[in-house]
Each structure stands twice: as C-alpha cells, then as structure tokens.
N, C-alpha and C positions, 0 to 999 in steps of 0.2 A: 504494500500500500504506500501510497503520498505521505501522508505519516510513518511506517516504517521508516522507508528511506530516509525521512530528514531525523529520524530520531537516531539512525547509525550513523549518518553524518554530522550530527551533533554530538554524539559521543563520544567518536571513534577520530575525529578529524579536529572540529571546530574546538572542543575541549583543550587539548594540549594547546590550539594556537591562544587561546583565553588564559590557559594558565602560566605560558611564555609571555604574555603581555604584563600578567600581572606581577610577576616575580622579576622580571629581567632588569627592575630599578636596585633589587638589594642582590641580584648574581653579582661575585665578585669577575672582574675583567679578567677572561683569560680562560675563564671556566666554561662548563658542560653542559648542554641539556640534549637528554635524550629519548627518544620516543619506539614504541615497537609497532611492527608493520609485519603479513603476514604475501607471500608471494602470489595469493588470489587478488594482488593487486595489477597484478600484469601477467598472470595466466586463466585461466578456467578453474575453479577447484568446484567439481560436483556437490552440491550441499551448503556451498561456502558463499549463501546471496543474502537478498532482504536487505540490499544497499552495503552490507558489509563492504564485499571487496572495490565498488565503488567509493567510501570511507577512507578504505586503504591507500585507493589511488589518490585524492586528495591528500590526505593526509603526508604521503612521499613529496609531494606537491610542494604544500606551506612548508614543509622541512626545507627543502629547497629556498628558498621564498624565505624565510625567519632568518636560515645561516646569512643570506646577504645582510636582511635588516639587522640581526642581533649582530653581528659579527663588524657593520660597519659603526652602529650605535656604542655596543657595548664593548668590544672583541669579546663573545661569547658563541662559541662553536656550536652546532646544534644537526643531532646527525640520528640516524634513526635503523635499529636494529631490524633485519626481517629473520627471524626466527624460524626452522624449520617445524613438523608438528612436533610439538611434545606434552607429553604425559603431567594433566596439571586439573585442578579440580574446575578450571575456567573450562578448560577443553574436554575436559566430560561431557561437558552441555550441551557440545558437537551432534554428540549420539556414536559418531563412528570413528572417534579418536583414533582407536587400534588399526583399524583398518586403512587410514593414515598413516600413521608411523609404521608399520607392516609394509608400505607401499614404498617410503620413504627410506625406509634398510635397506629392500631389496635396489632402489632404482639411484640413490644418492651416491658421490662420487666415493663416498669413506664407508659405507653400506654398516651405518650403527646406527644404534636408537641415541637422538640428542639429547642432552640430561640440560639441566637449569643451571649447573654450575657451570660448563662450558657458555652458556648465553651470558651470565653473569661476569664471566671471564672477560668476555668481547665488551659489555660494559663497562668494564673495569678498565679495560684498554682505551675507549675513545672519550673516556673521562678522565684519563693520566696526561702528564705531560708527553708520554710517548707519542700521542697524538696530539698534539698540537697545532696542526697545519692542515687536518682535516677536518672538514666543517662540509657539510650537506650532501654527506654519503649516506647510501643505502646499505649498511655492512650485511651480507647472509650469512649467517650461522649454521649450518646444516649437516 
C-alpha cells in the first residue's frame, strides 16, 4: 500500500537522515556515522518488498548525499554497511531467514554463514582512524 511504502521509507531511509541532522552539531570533526543497508537494494531478493528494498535504495542514496554535506560542514565521514543475511531476532521476522543464509553459504565468494561480530568488525573499521579518507561507501560484509 501508499502507506506501506512511505512508512518503510520513513523508517528505513528518512530516519537516519533526521537523526544525522540532529546530532551532526555535537559529532566531534573527524568522526563517524554509520548506517546498515541490505543488497535488495540493487538486486531482486524474493520476499524482501512492501517499499523495503526501495528504502534501501534511498537510503544508499542520502549516504551519499550527507558524506558530501556532513563531510564538507563538519569533516564527519558517513558511510553505510550492506550486510549479508544473518541470523538475528530482526531477521526472524523474514519468515525465511534460513533459507537465506543456506542460499548465501552455498552461493557467496567465502561460502560461510556471517556472524554479527565480523559486521561489527567492519564497523569498527570505518569508525577508526584507519578509515579516515573514506566517506560515502557502501562497504558488503558477506
């Protein structure tokens, strides 16, 4: 529905850019924000609608879009993880998690199941100074 859609794009997109507006006066210069993003943003995932992966797409969008504004206002980098599936009591909600990540071992280049610590990792990385110079990437996790 009309509503669906604007209520996963209010969510999923417009949210982060409202809460990068409203924090970005006390982020110290130099620092991170980052957002998750799921790859039914740029391919088909069966299942994975109701404006969601449209959400998505936006969403990669203002990432892009915020790194120039925050990055020229504040230097605040702002870069945005796309996670493969994994196993999380959000993605229960799916219905068919398993049969995602099942899909994902067998067809992904490293053929494991992705854990939350590895995604946490990659967060860890574009919030360090090691990343420093990257600003309005879509990093995969997968």
């Amino acid at each position: 529905s009309r509503k669906g859609y604007l209520d996963a794009l209010s969510a999923s997109s417009y949210s982060y850019v409202s809460l990068l507006k409203h924090f970005l006066p006390i982020i110290n210069p130099g620092r991170s924000s980052i957002s998750l993003t799921y790859i039914a943003s740029e391919r088909i995932i069966p299942g994975y609608g109701g404006g969601m992966s449209s959400a998505k797409a936006a969403l990669e969008s203002d990432t892009r879009v915020l790194a120039f504004e925050a990055g020229r206002k504040r230097k605040i980098r702002v870069n945005i993880i796309s996670a493969g599936p994994l196993r999380s009591r959000a993605a229960r909600a799916i219905g068919f998690i398993d049969m995602m990540i099942d899909y994902s071992i067998a067809n992904a280049p490293l053929q494991k199941e992705l854990s939350a610590e590895e995604v946490g990792n990659a967060a860890s990385f574009l919030a360090s100074p090691l990343a420093s110079a990257i600003t309005g990437t879509v990093l995969y996790v997968d």
